[in-house]
C-alpha positions in Angstrom: 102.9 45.8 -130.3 99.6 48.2 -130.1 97.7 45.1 -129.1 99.8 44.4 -126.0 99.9 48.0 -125.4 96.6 48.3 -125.6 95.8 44.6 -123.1 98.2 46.5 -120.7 96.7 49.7 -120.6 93.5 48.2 -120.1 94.9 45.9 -117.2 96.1 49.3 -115.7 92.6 50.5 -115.9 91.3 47.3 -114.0 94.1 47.9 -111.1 93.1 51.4 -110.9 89.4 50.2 -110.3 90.3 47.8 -108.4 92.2 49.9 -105.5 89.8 52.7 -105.9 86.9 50.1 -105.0 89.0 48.5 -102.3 90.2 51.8 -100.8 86.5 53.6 -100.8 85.3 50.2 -98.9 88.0 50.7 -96.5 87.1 54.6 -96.3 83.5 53.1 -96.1 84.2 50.7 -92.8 86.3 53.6 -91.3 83.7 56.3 -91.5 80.6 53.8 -90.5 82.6 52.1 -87.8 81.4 49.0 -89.0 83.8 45.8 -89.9 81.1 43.7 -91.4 77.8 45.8 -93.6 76.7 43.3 -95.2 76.7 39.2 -95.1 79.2 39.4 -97.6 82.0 41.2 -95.6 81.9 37.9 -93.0 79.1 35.3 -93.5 80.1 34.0 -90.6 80.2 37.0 -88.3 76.1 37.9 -90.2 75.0 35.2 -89.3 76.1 34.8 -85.3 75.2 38.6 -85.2 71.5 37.7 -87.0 71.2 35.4 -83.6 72.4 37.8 -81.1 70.0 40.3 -82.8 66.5 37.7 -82.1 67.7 37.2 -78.9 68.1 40.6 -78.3 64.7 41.7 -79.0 63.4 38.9 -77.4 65.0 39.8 -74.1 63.7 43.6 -75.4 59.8 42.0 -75.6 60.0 40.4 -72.3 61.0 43.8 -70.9 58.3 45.7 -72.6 55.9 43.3 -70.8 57.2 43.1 -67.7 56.7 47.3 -67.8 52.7 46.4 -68.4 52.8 44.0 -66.0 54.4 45.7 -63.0 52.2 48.9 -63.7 49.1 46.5 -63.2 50.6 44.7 -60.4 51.3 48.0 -58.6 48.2 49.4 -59.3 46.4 46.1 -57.6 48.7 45.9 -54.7 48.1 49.7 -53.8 44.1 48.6 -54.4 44.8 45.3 -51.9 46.6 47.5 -49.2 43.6 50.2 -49.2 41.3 47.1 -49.1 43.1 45.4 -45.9 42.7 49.1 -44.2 39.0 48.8 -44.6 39.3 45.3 -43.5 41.2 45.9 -40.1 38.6 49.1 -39.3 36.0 46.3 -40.2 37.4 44.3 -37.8 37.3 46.8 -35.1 33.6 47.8 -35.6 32.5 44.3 -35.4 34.6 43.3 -32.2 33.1 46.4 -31.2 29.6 45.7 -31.8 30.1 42.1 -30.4 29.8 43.0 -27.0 25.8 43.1 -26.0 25.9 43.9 -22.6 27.6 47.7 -23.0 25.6 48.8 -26.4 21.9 50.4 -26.8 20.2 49.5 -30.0 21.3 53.4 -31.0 24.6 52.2 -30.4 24.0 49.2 -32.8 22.7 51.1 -35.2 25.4 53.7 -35.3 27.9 50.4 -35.6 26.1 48.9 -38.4 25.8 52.5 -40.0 29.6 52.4 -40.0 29.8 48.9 -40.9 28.0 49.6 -44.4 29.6 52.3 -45.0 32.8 50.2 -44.6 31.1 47.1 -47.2 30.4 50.3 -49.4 34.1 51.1 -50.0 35.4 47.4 -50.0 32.3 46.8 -53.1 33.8 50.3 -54.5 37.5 49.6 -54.3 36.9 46.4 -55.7 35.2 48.0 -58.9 38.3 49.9 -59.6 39.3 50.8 -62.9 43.0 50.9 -64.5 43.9 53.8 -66.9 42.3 52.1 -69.8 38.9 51.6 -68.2 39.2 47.8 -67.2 38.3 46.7 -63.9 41.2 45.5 -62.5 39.7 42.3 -60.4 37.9 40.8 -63.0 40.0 38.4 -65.0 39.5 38.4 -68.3 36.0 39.3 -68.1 37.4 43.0 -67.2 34.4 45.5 -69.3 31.6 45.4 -66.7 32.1 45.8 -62.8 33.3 41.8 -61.3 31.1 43.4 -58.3 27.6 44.2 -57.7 25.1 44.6 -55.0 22.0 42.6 -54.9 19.6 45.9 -54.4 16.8 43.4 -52.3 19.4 40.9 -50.1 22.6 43.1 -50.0 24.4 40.0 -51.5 27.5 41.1 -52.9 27.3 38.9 -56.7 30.3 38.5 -58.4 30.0 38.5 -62.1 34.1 38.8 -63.0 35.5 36.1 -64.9 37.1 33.4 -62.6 40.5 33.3 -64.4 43.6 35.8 -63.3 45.1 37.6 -66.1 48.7 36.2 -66.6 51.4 37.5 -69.0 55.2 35.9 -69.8 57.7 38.0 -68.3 60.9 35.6 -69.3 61.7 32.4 -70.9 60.3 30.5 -68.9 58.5 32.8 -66.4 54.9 33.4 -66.3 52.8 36.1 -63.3 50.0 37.1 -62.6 49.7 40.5 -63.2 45.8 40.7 -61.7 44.0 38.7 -59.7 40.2 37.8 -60.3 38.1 38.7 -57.4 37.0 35.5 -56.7 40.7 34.4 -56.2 41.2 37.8 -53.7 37.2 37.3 -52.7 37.0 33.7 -52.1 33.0 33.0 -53.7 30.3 30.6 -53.3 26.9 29.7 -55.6 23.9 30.9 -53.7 20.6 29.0 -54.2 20.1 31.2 -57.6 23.1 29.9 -59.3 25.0 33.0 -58.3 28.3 33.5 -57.2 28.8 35.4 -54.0 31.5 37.0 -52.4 31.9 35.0 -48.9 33.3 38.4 -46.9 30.4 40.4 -47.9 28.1 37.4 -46.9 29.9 37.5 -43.5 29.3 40.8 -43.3 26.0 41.0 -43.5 25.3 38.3 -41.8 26.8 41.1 -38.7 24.4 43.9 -40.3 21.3 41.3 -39.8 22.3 40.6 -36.3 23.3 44.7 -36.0 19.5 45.1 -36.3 17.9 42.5 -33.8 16.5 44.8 -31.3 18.6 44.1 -27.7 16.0 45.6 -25.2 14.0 43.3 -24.0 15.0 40.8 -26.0 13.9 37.0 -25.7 17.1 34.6 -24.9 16.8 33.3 -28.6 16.7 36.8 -30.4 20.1 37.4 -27.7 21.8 33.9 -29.4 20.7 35.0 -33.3 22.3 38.1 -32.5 25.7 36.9 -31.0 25.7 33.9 -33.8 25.5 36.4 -36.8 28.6 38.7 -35.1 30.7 35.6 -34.4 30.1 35.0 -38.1 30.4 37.8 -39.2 34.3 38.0 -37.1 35.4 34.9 -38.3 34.2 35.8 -42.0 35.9 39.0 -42.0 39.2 37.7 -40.5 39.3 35.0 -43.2 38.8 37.6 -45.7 41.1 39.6 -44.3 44.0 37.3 -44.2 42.9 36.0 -48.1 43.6 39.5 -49.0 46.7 39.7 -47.2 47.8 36.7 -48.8 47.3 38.2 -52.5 48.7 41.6 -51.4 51.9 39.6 -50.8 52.3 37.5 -53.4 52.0 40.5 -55.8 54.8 42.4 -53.4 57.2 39.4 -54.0 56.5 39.1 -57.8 57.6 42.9 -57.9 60.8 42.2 -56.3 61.1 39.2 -58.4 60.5 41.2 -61.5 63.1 44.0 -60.3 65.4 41.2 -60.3 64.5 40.2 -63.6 64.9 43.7 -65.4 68.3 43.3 -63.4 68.9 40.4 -65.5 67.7 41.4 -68.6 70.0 44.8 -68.1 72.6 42.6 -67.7 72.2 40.5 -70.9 71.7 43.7 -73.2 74.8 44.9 -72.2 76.3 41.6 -73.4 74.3 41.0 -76.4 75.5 44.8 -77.6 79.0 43.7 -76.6 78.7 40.7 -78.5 77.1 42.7 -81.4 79.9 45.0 -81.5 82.7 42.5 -81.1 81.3 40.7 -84.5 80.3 43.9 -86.6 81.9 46.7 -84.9 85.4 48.3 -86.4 88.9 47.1 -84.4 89.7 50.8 -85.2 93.5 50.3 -85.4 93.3 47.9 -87.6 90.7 49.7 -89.4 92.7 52.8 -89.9 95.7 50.7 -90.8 93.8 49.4 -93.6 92.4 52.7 -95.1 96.0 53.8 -95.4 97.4 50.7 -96.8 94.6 50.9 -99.6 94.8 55.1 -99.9 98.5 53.9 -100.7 98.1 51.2 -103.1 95.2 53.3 -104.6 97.8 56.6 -105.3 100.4 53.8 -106.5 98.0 52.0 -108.9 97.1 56.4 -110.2 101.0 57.4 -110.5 101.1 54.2 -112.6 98.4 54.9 -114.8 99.5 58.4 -114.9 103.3 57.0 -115.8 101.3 54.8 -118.2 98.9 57.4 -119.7 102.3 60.1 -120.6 104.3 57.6 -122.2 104.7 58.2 -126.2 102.9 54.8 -126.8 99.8 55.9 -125.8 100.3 59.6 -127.5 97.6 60.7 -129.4 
């Protein structure tokens, strides 16, 4: 008799365990909001949520470097615009200086004065720096200026690297977050090996034929002169419109990356929705379960109580 006492009192004990365990887990899941805490809880539920989770922060990497890229594709396009400015006033001052018969050789100068001032800010703005110090049109050769002026010829030599820095912003999208100069400048080898810019070659080509002396020229000095502008007009409009090309291309890969962040909003919301649906408390249920185990727990006490008072287990 005092061993099935003893068997019984000691199955009690279990119970009481047992509910207290249940009904703290319960009190647990309520006060967390959380259905599933561990793998345990729902191995199937952990393991759909461990996929949602790496795609997740997949979709969360792609948006961190879309934010790098955009900043450096704004930064450039704000760079091309200035650069087309300088272009169109180019323009001008050489369809300006192409007409011979109404300009002195003062007048000439004063045009070709302006006209290196304007090569002077195109070399500049195309030696410009982002926030870190890199120069933003030289590909991946970005530590030392892509531009630089030949001191003796004027040549403008481009010494950038020749590939445009790309980055993944999706899946299975990849931009271009700066163009290399010689993709915005289209270049050529000169007879040194060196690469040069071909709108700055245009350009001086007008600065040489700025600087042939117009009174009393000779016929033949008169034909240099108007070959050099007519190159130099042609050289300047093809650089103009290469530039325009670029600027636009970046302006539609920001709208395409707007749409993408759109996108990517859209499947975070989803992912935590998913996330929430396989982890996250169904709170009625939830609180319906706390009870039923706060219930069973106070049943399983009163019985060990009831158990504990009784004359068989007297000490």
């Amino acid at each position: 008799m005092r061993f099935s006492t003893n068997l019984m009192f000691s199955q009690r004990v279990s119970d009481m365990n047992n509910a207290t365990a249940r009904w703290m887990e319960a009190g647990s899941k309520l006060a967390s909001g959380k259905r599933v805490s561990k793998p345990s809880d729902d191995p199937q539920a952990s393991a759909q949520a461990v996929r949602v989770t790496q795609s997740e922060n997949r979709n969360q990497q792609y948006s961190s470097t879309r934010g790098f890229a955009k900043t450096g594709m704004t930064l450039q396009m704000s760079i091309l615009t200035q650069m087309n400015s300088v272009s169109t006033q180019m323009d001008t001052t050489i369809i300006q200086a192409s007409n011979q018969g109404s300009l002195s050789d003062n007048d000439r100068a004063s045009l070709a004065e302006q006209l290196q001032g304007l090569k002077d800010q195109l070399v500049s703005l195309g030696n410009t720096t982002d926030g870190n110090g890199r120069y933003i049109f030289g590909g991946y050769e970005s530590d030392t200026p892509p531009f630089e002026v030949d001191a003796t010829t004027g040549d403008v030599l481009y010494k950038g690297g020749d590939k445009s820095i790309t980055q993944n912003v999706g899946s299975d999208r990849e931009m271009t977050s700066y163009f290399a100069g010689s993709e915005v400048f289209a270049t050529t080898t000169n007879a040194k090996g060196e690469k040069v810019a071909d709108m700055f070659t245009a350009i001086n080509k007008g600065l040489e034929a700025l600087k042939i002396p117009q009174q009393n020229a000779t016929q033949a000095d008169l034909d240099r002169a108007k070959a050099g502008m007519d190159e130099a007009n042609r050289g300047v409009k093809a650089g103009m419109e290469k530039i325009s090309n670029i600027e636009a291309r970046q302006g539609l890969q920001l709208q395409e990356i707007d749409s993408l962040d759109f996108l990517s909003q859209t499947r975070k919301i989803q992912n935590e929705g998913r996330l929430s649906d396989l982890l996250h408390t169904d709170w009625t249920s939830t609180v319906s379960d706390y009870q039923k185990e706060m219930a069973l727990f106070q049943a399983s006490q009163d019985i060990f109580k009831d158990l504990n008072s009784m004359s068989l287990f007297g000490r």
